[in-house]
Structures are given as structure tokens and as C-alpha cells.
C-alpha positions in Angstrom: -31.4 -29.1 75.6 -27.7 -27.6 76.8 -27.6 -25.8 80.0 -24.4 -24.3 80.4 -23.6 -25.6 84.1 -20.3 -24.5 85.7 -17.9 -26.8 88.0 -18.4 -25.6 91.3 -15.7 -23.8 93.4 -15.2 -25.8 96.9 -14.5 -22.9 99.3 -18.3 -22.2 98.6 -19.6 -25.5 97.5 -23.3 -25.3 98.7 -24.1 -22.0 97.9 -22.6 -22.2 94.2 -24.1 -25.3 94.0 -27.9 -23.6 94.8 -27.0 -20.4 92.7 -26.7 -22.8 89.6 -30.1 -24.4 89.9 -31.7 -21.6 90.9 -30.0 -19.6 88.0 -31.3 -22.3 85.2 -34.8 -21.2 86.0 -34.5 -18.0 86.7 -32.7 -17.3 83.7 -35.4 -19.2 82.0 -32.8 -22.0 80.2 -34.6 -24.3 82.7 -38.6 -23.8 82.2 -41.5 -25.5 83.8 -42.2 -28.6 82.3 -38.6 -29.2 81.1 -36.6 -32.3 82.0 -33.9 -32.0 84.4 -30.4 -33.4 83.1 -29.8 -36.9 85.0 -27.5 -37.1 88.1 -24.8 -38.1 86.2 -25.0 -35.4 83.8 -25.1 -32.9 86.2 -22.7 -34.0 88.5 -20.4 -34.3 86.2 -21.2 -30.8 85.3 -21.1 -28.6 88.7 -18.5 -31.3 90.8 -20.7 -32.5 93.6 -21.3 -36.2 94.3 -24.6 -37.6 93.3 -25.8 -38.6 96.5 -25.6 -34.6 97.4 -28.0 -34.0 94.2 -30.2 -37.1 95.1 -30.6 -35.6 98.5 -31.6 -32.2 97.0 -33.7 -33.6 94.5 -35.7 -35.8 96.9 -36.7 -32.4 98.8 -37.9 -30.5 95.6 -39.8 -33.8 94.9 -41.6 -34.0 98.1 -42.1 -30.2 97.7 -44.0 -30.8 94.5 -41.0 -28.5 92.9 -40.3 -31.9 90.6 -41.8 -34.8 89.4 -40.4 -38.3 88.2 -42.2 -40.2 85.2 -40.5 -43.9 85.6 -38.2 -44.1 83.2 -38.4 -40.9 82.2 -36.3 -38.8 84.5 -37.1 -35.7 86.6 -39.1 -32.8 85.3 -40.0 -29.4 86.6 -44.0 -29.2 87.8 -45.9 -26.5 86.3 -46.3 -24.7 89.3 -46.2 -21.0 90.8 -43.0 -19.0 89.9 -43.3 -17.9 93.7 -42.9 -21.2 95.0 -39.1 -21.2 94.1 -38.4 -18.5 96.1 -40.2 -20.3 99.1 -38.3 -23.6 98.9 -34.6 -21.2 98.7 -34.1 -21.8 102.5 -35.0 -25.2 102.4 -33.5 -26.2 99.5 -29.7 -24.6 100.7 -30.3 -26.2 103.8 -31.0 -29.8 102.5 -27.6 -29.6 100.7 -25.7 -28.6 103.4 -26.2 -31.3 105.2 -26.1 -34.2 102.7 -22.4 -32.7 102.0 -21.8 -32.2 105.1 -22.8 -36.3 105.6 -20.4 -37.0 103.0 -17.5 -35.1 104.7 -18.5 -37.1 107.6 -18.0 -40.3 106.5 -14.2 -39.3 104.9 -13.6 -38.0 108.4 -14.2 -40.6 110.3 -11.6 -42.5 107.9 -8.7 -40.0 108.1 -9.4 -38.9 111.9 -9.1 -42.4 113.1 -5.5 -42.6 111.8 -5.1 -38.9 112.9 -5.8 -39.9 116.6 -3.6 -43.1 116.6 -1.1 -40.3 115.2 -1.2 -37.9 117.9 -1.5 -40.6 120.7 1.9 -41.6 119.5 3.2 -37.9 119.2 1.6 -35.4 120.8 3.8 -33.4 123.0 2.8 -31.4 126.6 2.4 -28.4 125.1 -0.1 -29.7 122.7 -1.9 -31.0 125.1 -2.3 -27.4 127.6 -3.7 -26.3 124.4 -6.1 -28.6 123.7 -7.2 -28.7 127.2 -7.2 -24.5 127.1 -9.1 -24.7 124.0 -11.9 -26.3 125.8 -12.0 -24.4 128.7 -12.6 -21.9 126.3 -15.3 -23.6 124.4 -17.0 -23.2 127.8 -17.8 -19.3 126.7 -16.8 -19.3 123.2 -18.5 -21.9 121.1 -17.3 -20.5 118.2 -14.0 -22.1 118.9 -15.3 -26.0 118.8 -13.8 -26.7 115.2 -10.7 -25.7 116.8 -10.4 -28.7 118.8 -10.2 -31.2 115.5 -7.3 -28.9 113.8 -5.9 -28.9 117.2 -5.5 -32.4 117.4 -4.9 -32.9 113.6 -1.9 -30.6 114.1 -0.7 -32.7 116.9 -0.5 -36.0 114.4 2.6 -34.3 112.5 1.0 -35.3 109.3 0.7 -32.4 107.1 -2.1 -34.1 104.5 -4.4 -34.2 107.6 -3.8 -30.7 108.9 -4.4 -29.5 105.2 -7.6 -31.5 105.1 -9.3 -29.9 107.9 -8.0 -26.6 107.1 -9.6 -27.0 103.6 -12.7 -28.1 104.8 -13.2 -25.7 107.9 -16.4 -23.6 106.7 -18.0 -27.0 106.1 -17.2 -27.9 110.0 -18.4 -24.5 111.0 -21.5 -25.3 109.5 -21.4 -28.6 111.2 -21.1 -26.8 114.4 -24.1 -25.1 113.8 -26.6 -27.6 112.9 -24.9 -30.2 115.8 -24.4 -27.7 118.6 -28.3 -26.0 118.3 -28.4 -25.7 122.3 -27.3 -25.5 125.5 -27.5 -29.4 125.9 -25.7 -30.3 122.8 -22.8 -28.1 123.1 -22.5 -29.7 126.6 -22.2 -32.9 125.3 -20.2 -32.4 122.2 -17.5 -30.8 124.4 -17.9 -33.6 127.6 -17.3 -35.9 124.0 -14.3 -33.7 123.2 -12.7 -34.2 126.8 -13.1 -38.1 126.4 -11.1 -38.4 123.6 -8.5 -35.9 124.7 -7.5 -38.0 127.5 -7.9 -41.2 125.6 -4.8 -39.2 123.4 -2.9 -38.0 126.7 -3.1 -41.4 127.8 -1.7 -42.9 124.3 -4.6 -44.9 124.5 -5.4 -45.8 120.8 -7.9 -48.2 120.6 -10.1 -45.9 123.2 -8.9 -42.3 121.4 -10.3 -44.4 118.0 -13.7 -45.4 120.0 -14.3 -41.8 121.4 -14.0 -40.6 117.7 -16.3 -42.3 116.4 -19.0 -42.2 118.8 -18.3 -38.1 118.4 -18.9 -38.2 114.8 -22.0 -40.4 115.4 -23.5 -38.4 117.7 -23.5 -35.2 114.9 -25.0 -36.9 112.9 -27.6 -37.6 115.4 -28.1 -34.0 116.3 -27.8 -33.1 113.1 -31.2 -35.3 111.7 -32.3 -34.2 114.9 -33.3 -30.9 113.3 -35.8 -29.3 112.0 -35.8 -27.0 108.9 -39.5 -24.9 108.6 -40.6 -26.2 104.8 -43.3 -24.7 103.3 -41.5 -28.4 104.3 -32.3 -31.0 107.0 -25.8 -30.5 104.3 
């Protein structure tokens, strides 16, 4: 069996990512009862890392979507057409955050050098802005991803700056699952204050400490919700 799988595009990497599964069966070149290609195959394939399939795959098991034989691979149940459409939501959101883990963990690598950069060169003016930017955030929350470009901008390192440019509808969506309510928001800003002044104070070893406990604490709120599935990157 060929399916004709298409590398994925990263401005819109979850989305493309769900249109191509859900294409294969809908087009019918993926049909109940057929095997699924392995992760390997089709990571290859559509450009995503395994661990953002497995993640995906693990839902539409539990969903009764798929079924693994041991040693055998993963193969589409012979169930309602309708139940598809169901699991879309689900499904979407289930990717989103398993990417969004992924970009996690390469952030918490390149922002620990980015705040030992901008504790060593971060100038005044930098700094009003930052702290403007969160006075802000107080009203606007839509502003909270500004905060990390902010502060990459303020390490002089162009390769970081790009980065989070690059990768800013992923952090929006971040946002969004992290910053659910009043309480959270609260917090990730109070977090966003702490490692301001660890910067303003050149304080590296603190500025690196605040980081991660921010980037540990999305992850918390982010496994913190809950996704209605007919039963989260």
C-alpha cells in the first residue's frame, strides 16, 4: 500500500499534520481495517518527530479509532464513519500539545543561554520595555509571548531572536492552554517578573533558575487540562 503523504509545512504544523490523516481516510486510500504505515515511515513522510505521532496515536488507540496486533503494527478498527469526525477536536488537540512539549524541551536549552546573554547585555531601555510589556500583560494577555522575544532580543544573538520568531504561533498556542484562567495568568506573569529582575540584576545563575521553573510550570498547567473526548500539543 502507497499513501501519498506530503512533508508538512511548519508555519502550520499541527493542522497540516491532522488534514493528512484525516485526508487518507476520507479520501478512502486509508480504509478500515488497513494497516497504518509505522512511525518511521510516516515520519519520515509528513516531517514531525515520532514522539508527536506516538502521542497522537496513543489517543486514537484509547479511542478505539486504532488497534495494535503485537508485532503487527497499528490498524484502523472497523468502526462508525462518524466517529472520525467526533475524535477531530481531540485528536488536533492531542498534537498540539505533544509538539508543543517538544518545543519545550529545545527551549529550555536555548533560553538558558539566552538569559545569561541578556544578563550580560541588556541595556535600560530594554529593560522599561520589558517591565512596560508586563504592565501591559495586566489587561492584555494576548501580549505574554511578547515577553520571551523581548528578552531574546535583548541577548544580541540573532539565531535566538529568529527562533522565537519562527516558532511564535506555537507559543501563542502555549499561551492558551497554560494561561486557561485568572490564576494562571497571575502566576505566569508574577513568574515573568522574577526572572526579569534576576536579568536586571545580572544575576545568571538565578535568571537561569527562574527559567526553568517558568517552563516547568507550563507544562504543569498544560497536563493540567482537560480536553472533552468522546475522551491534552
Amino acid at each position: 500500500m502507497s499513501l501519498s503523504f506530503n512533508r508538512v509545512q511548519y508555519n502550520r504544523l499541527y493542522e497540516q499534520v491532522l488534514e493528512q490523516i484525516e485526508n487518507q481516510i476520507e479520501s478512502g486510500d486509508l480504509k478500515l481495517g488497513d494497516r497504518l504505515p509505522t512511525e518511521r515511515e510516516l515520519s519520515n513522510k509528513i516531517g514531525v518527530s515520532r514522539g508527536t505521532l506516538r502521542e497522537a496515536f496513543r489517543i486514537l488507540e484509547e479511542q478505539g479509532i486504532i488497534e495494535t496486533k503485537p508485532g503487527g503494527g497499528r490498524y484502523l478498527r472497523n468502526i462508525q464513519t462518524n466517529a472520525y469526525t467526533k475524535m477531530n477536536n481531540s485528536i488536533i488537540s492531542e498534537l498540539q500539545k505533544a509538539a508543543i512539549i517538544d518545543l519545550l524541551e529545545i527551549r529550555e536549552i536555548l533560553e538558558l543561554k539566552m538569559v545569561e546573554l541578556a544578563c550580560e547585555r541588556i541595556t535600560k531601555e530594554e529593560i522599561d520595555q520589558l517591565e512596560k510589556g508586563l504592565n501591559e500583560n495586566q489587561e492584555n494577555r494576548s501580549l505574554d509571548y511578547d515577553f520571551h522575544i523581548e528578552l531574546a532580543r535583548a541577548s544580541k544573538n540573532i539565531v535566538i531572536v529568529n527562533f522565537m520568531k519562527l516558532n511564535i504561533n506555537i507559543i501563542k498556542e502555549a499561551r492558551k492552554m497554560s494561561f486557561n484562567n485568572t490564576t494562571n495568568f497571575t502566576s505566569a506573569i508574577q513568574e515573568h517578573r522574577e526572572i526579569l529582575d534576576a536579568v536586571k540584576n545580572g544575576d545568571k545563575n538565578l535568571a537561569k533558575e527562574k527559567l526553568l521553573m517558568h517552563l516547568s510550570k507550563i507544562r504543569v498547567r498544560m497536563n493540567q487540562e482537560e480536553v472533552n473526548l468522546p475522551q491534552e500539543f
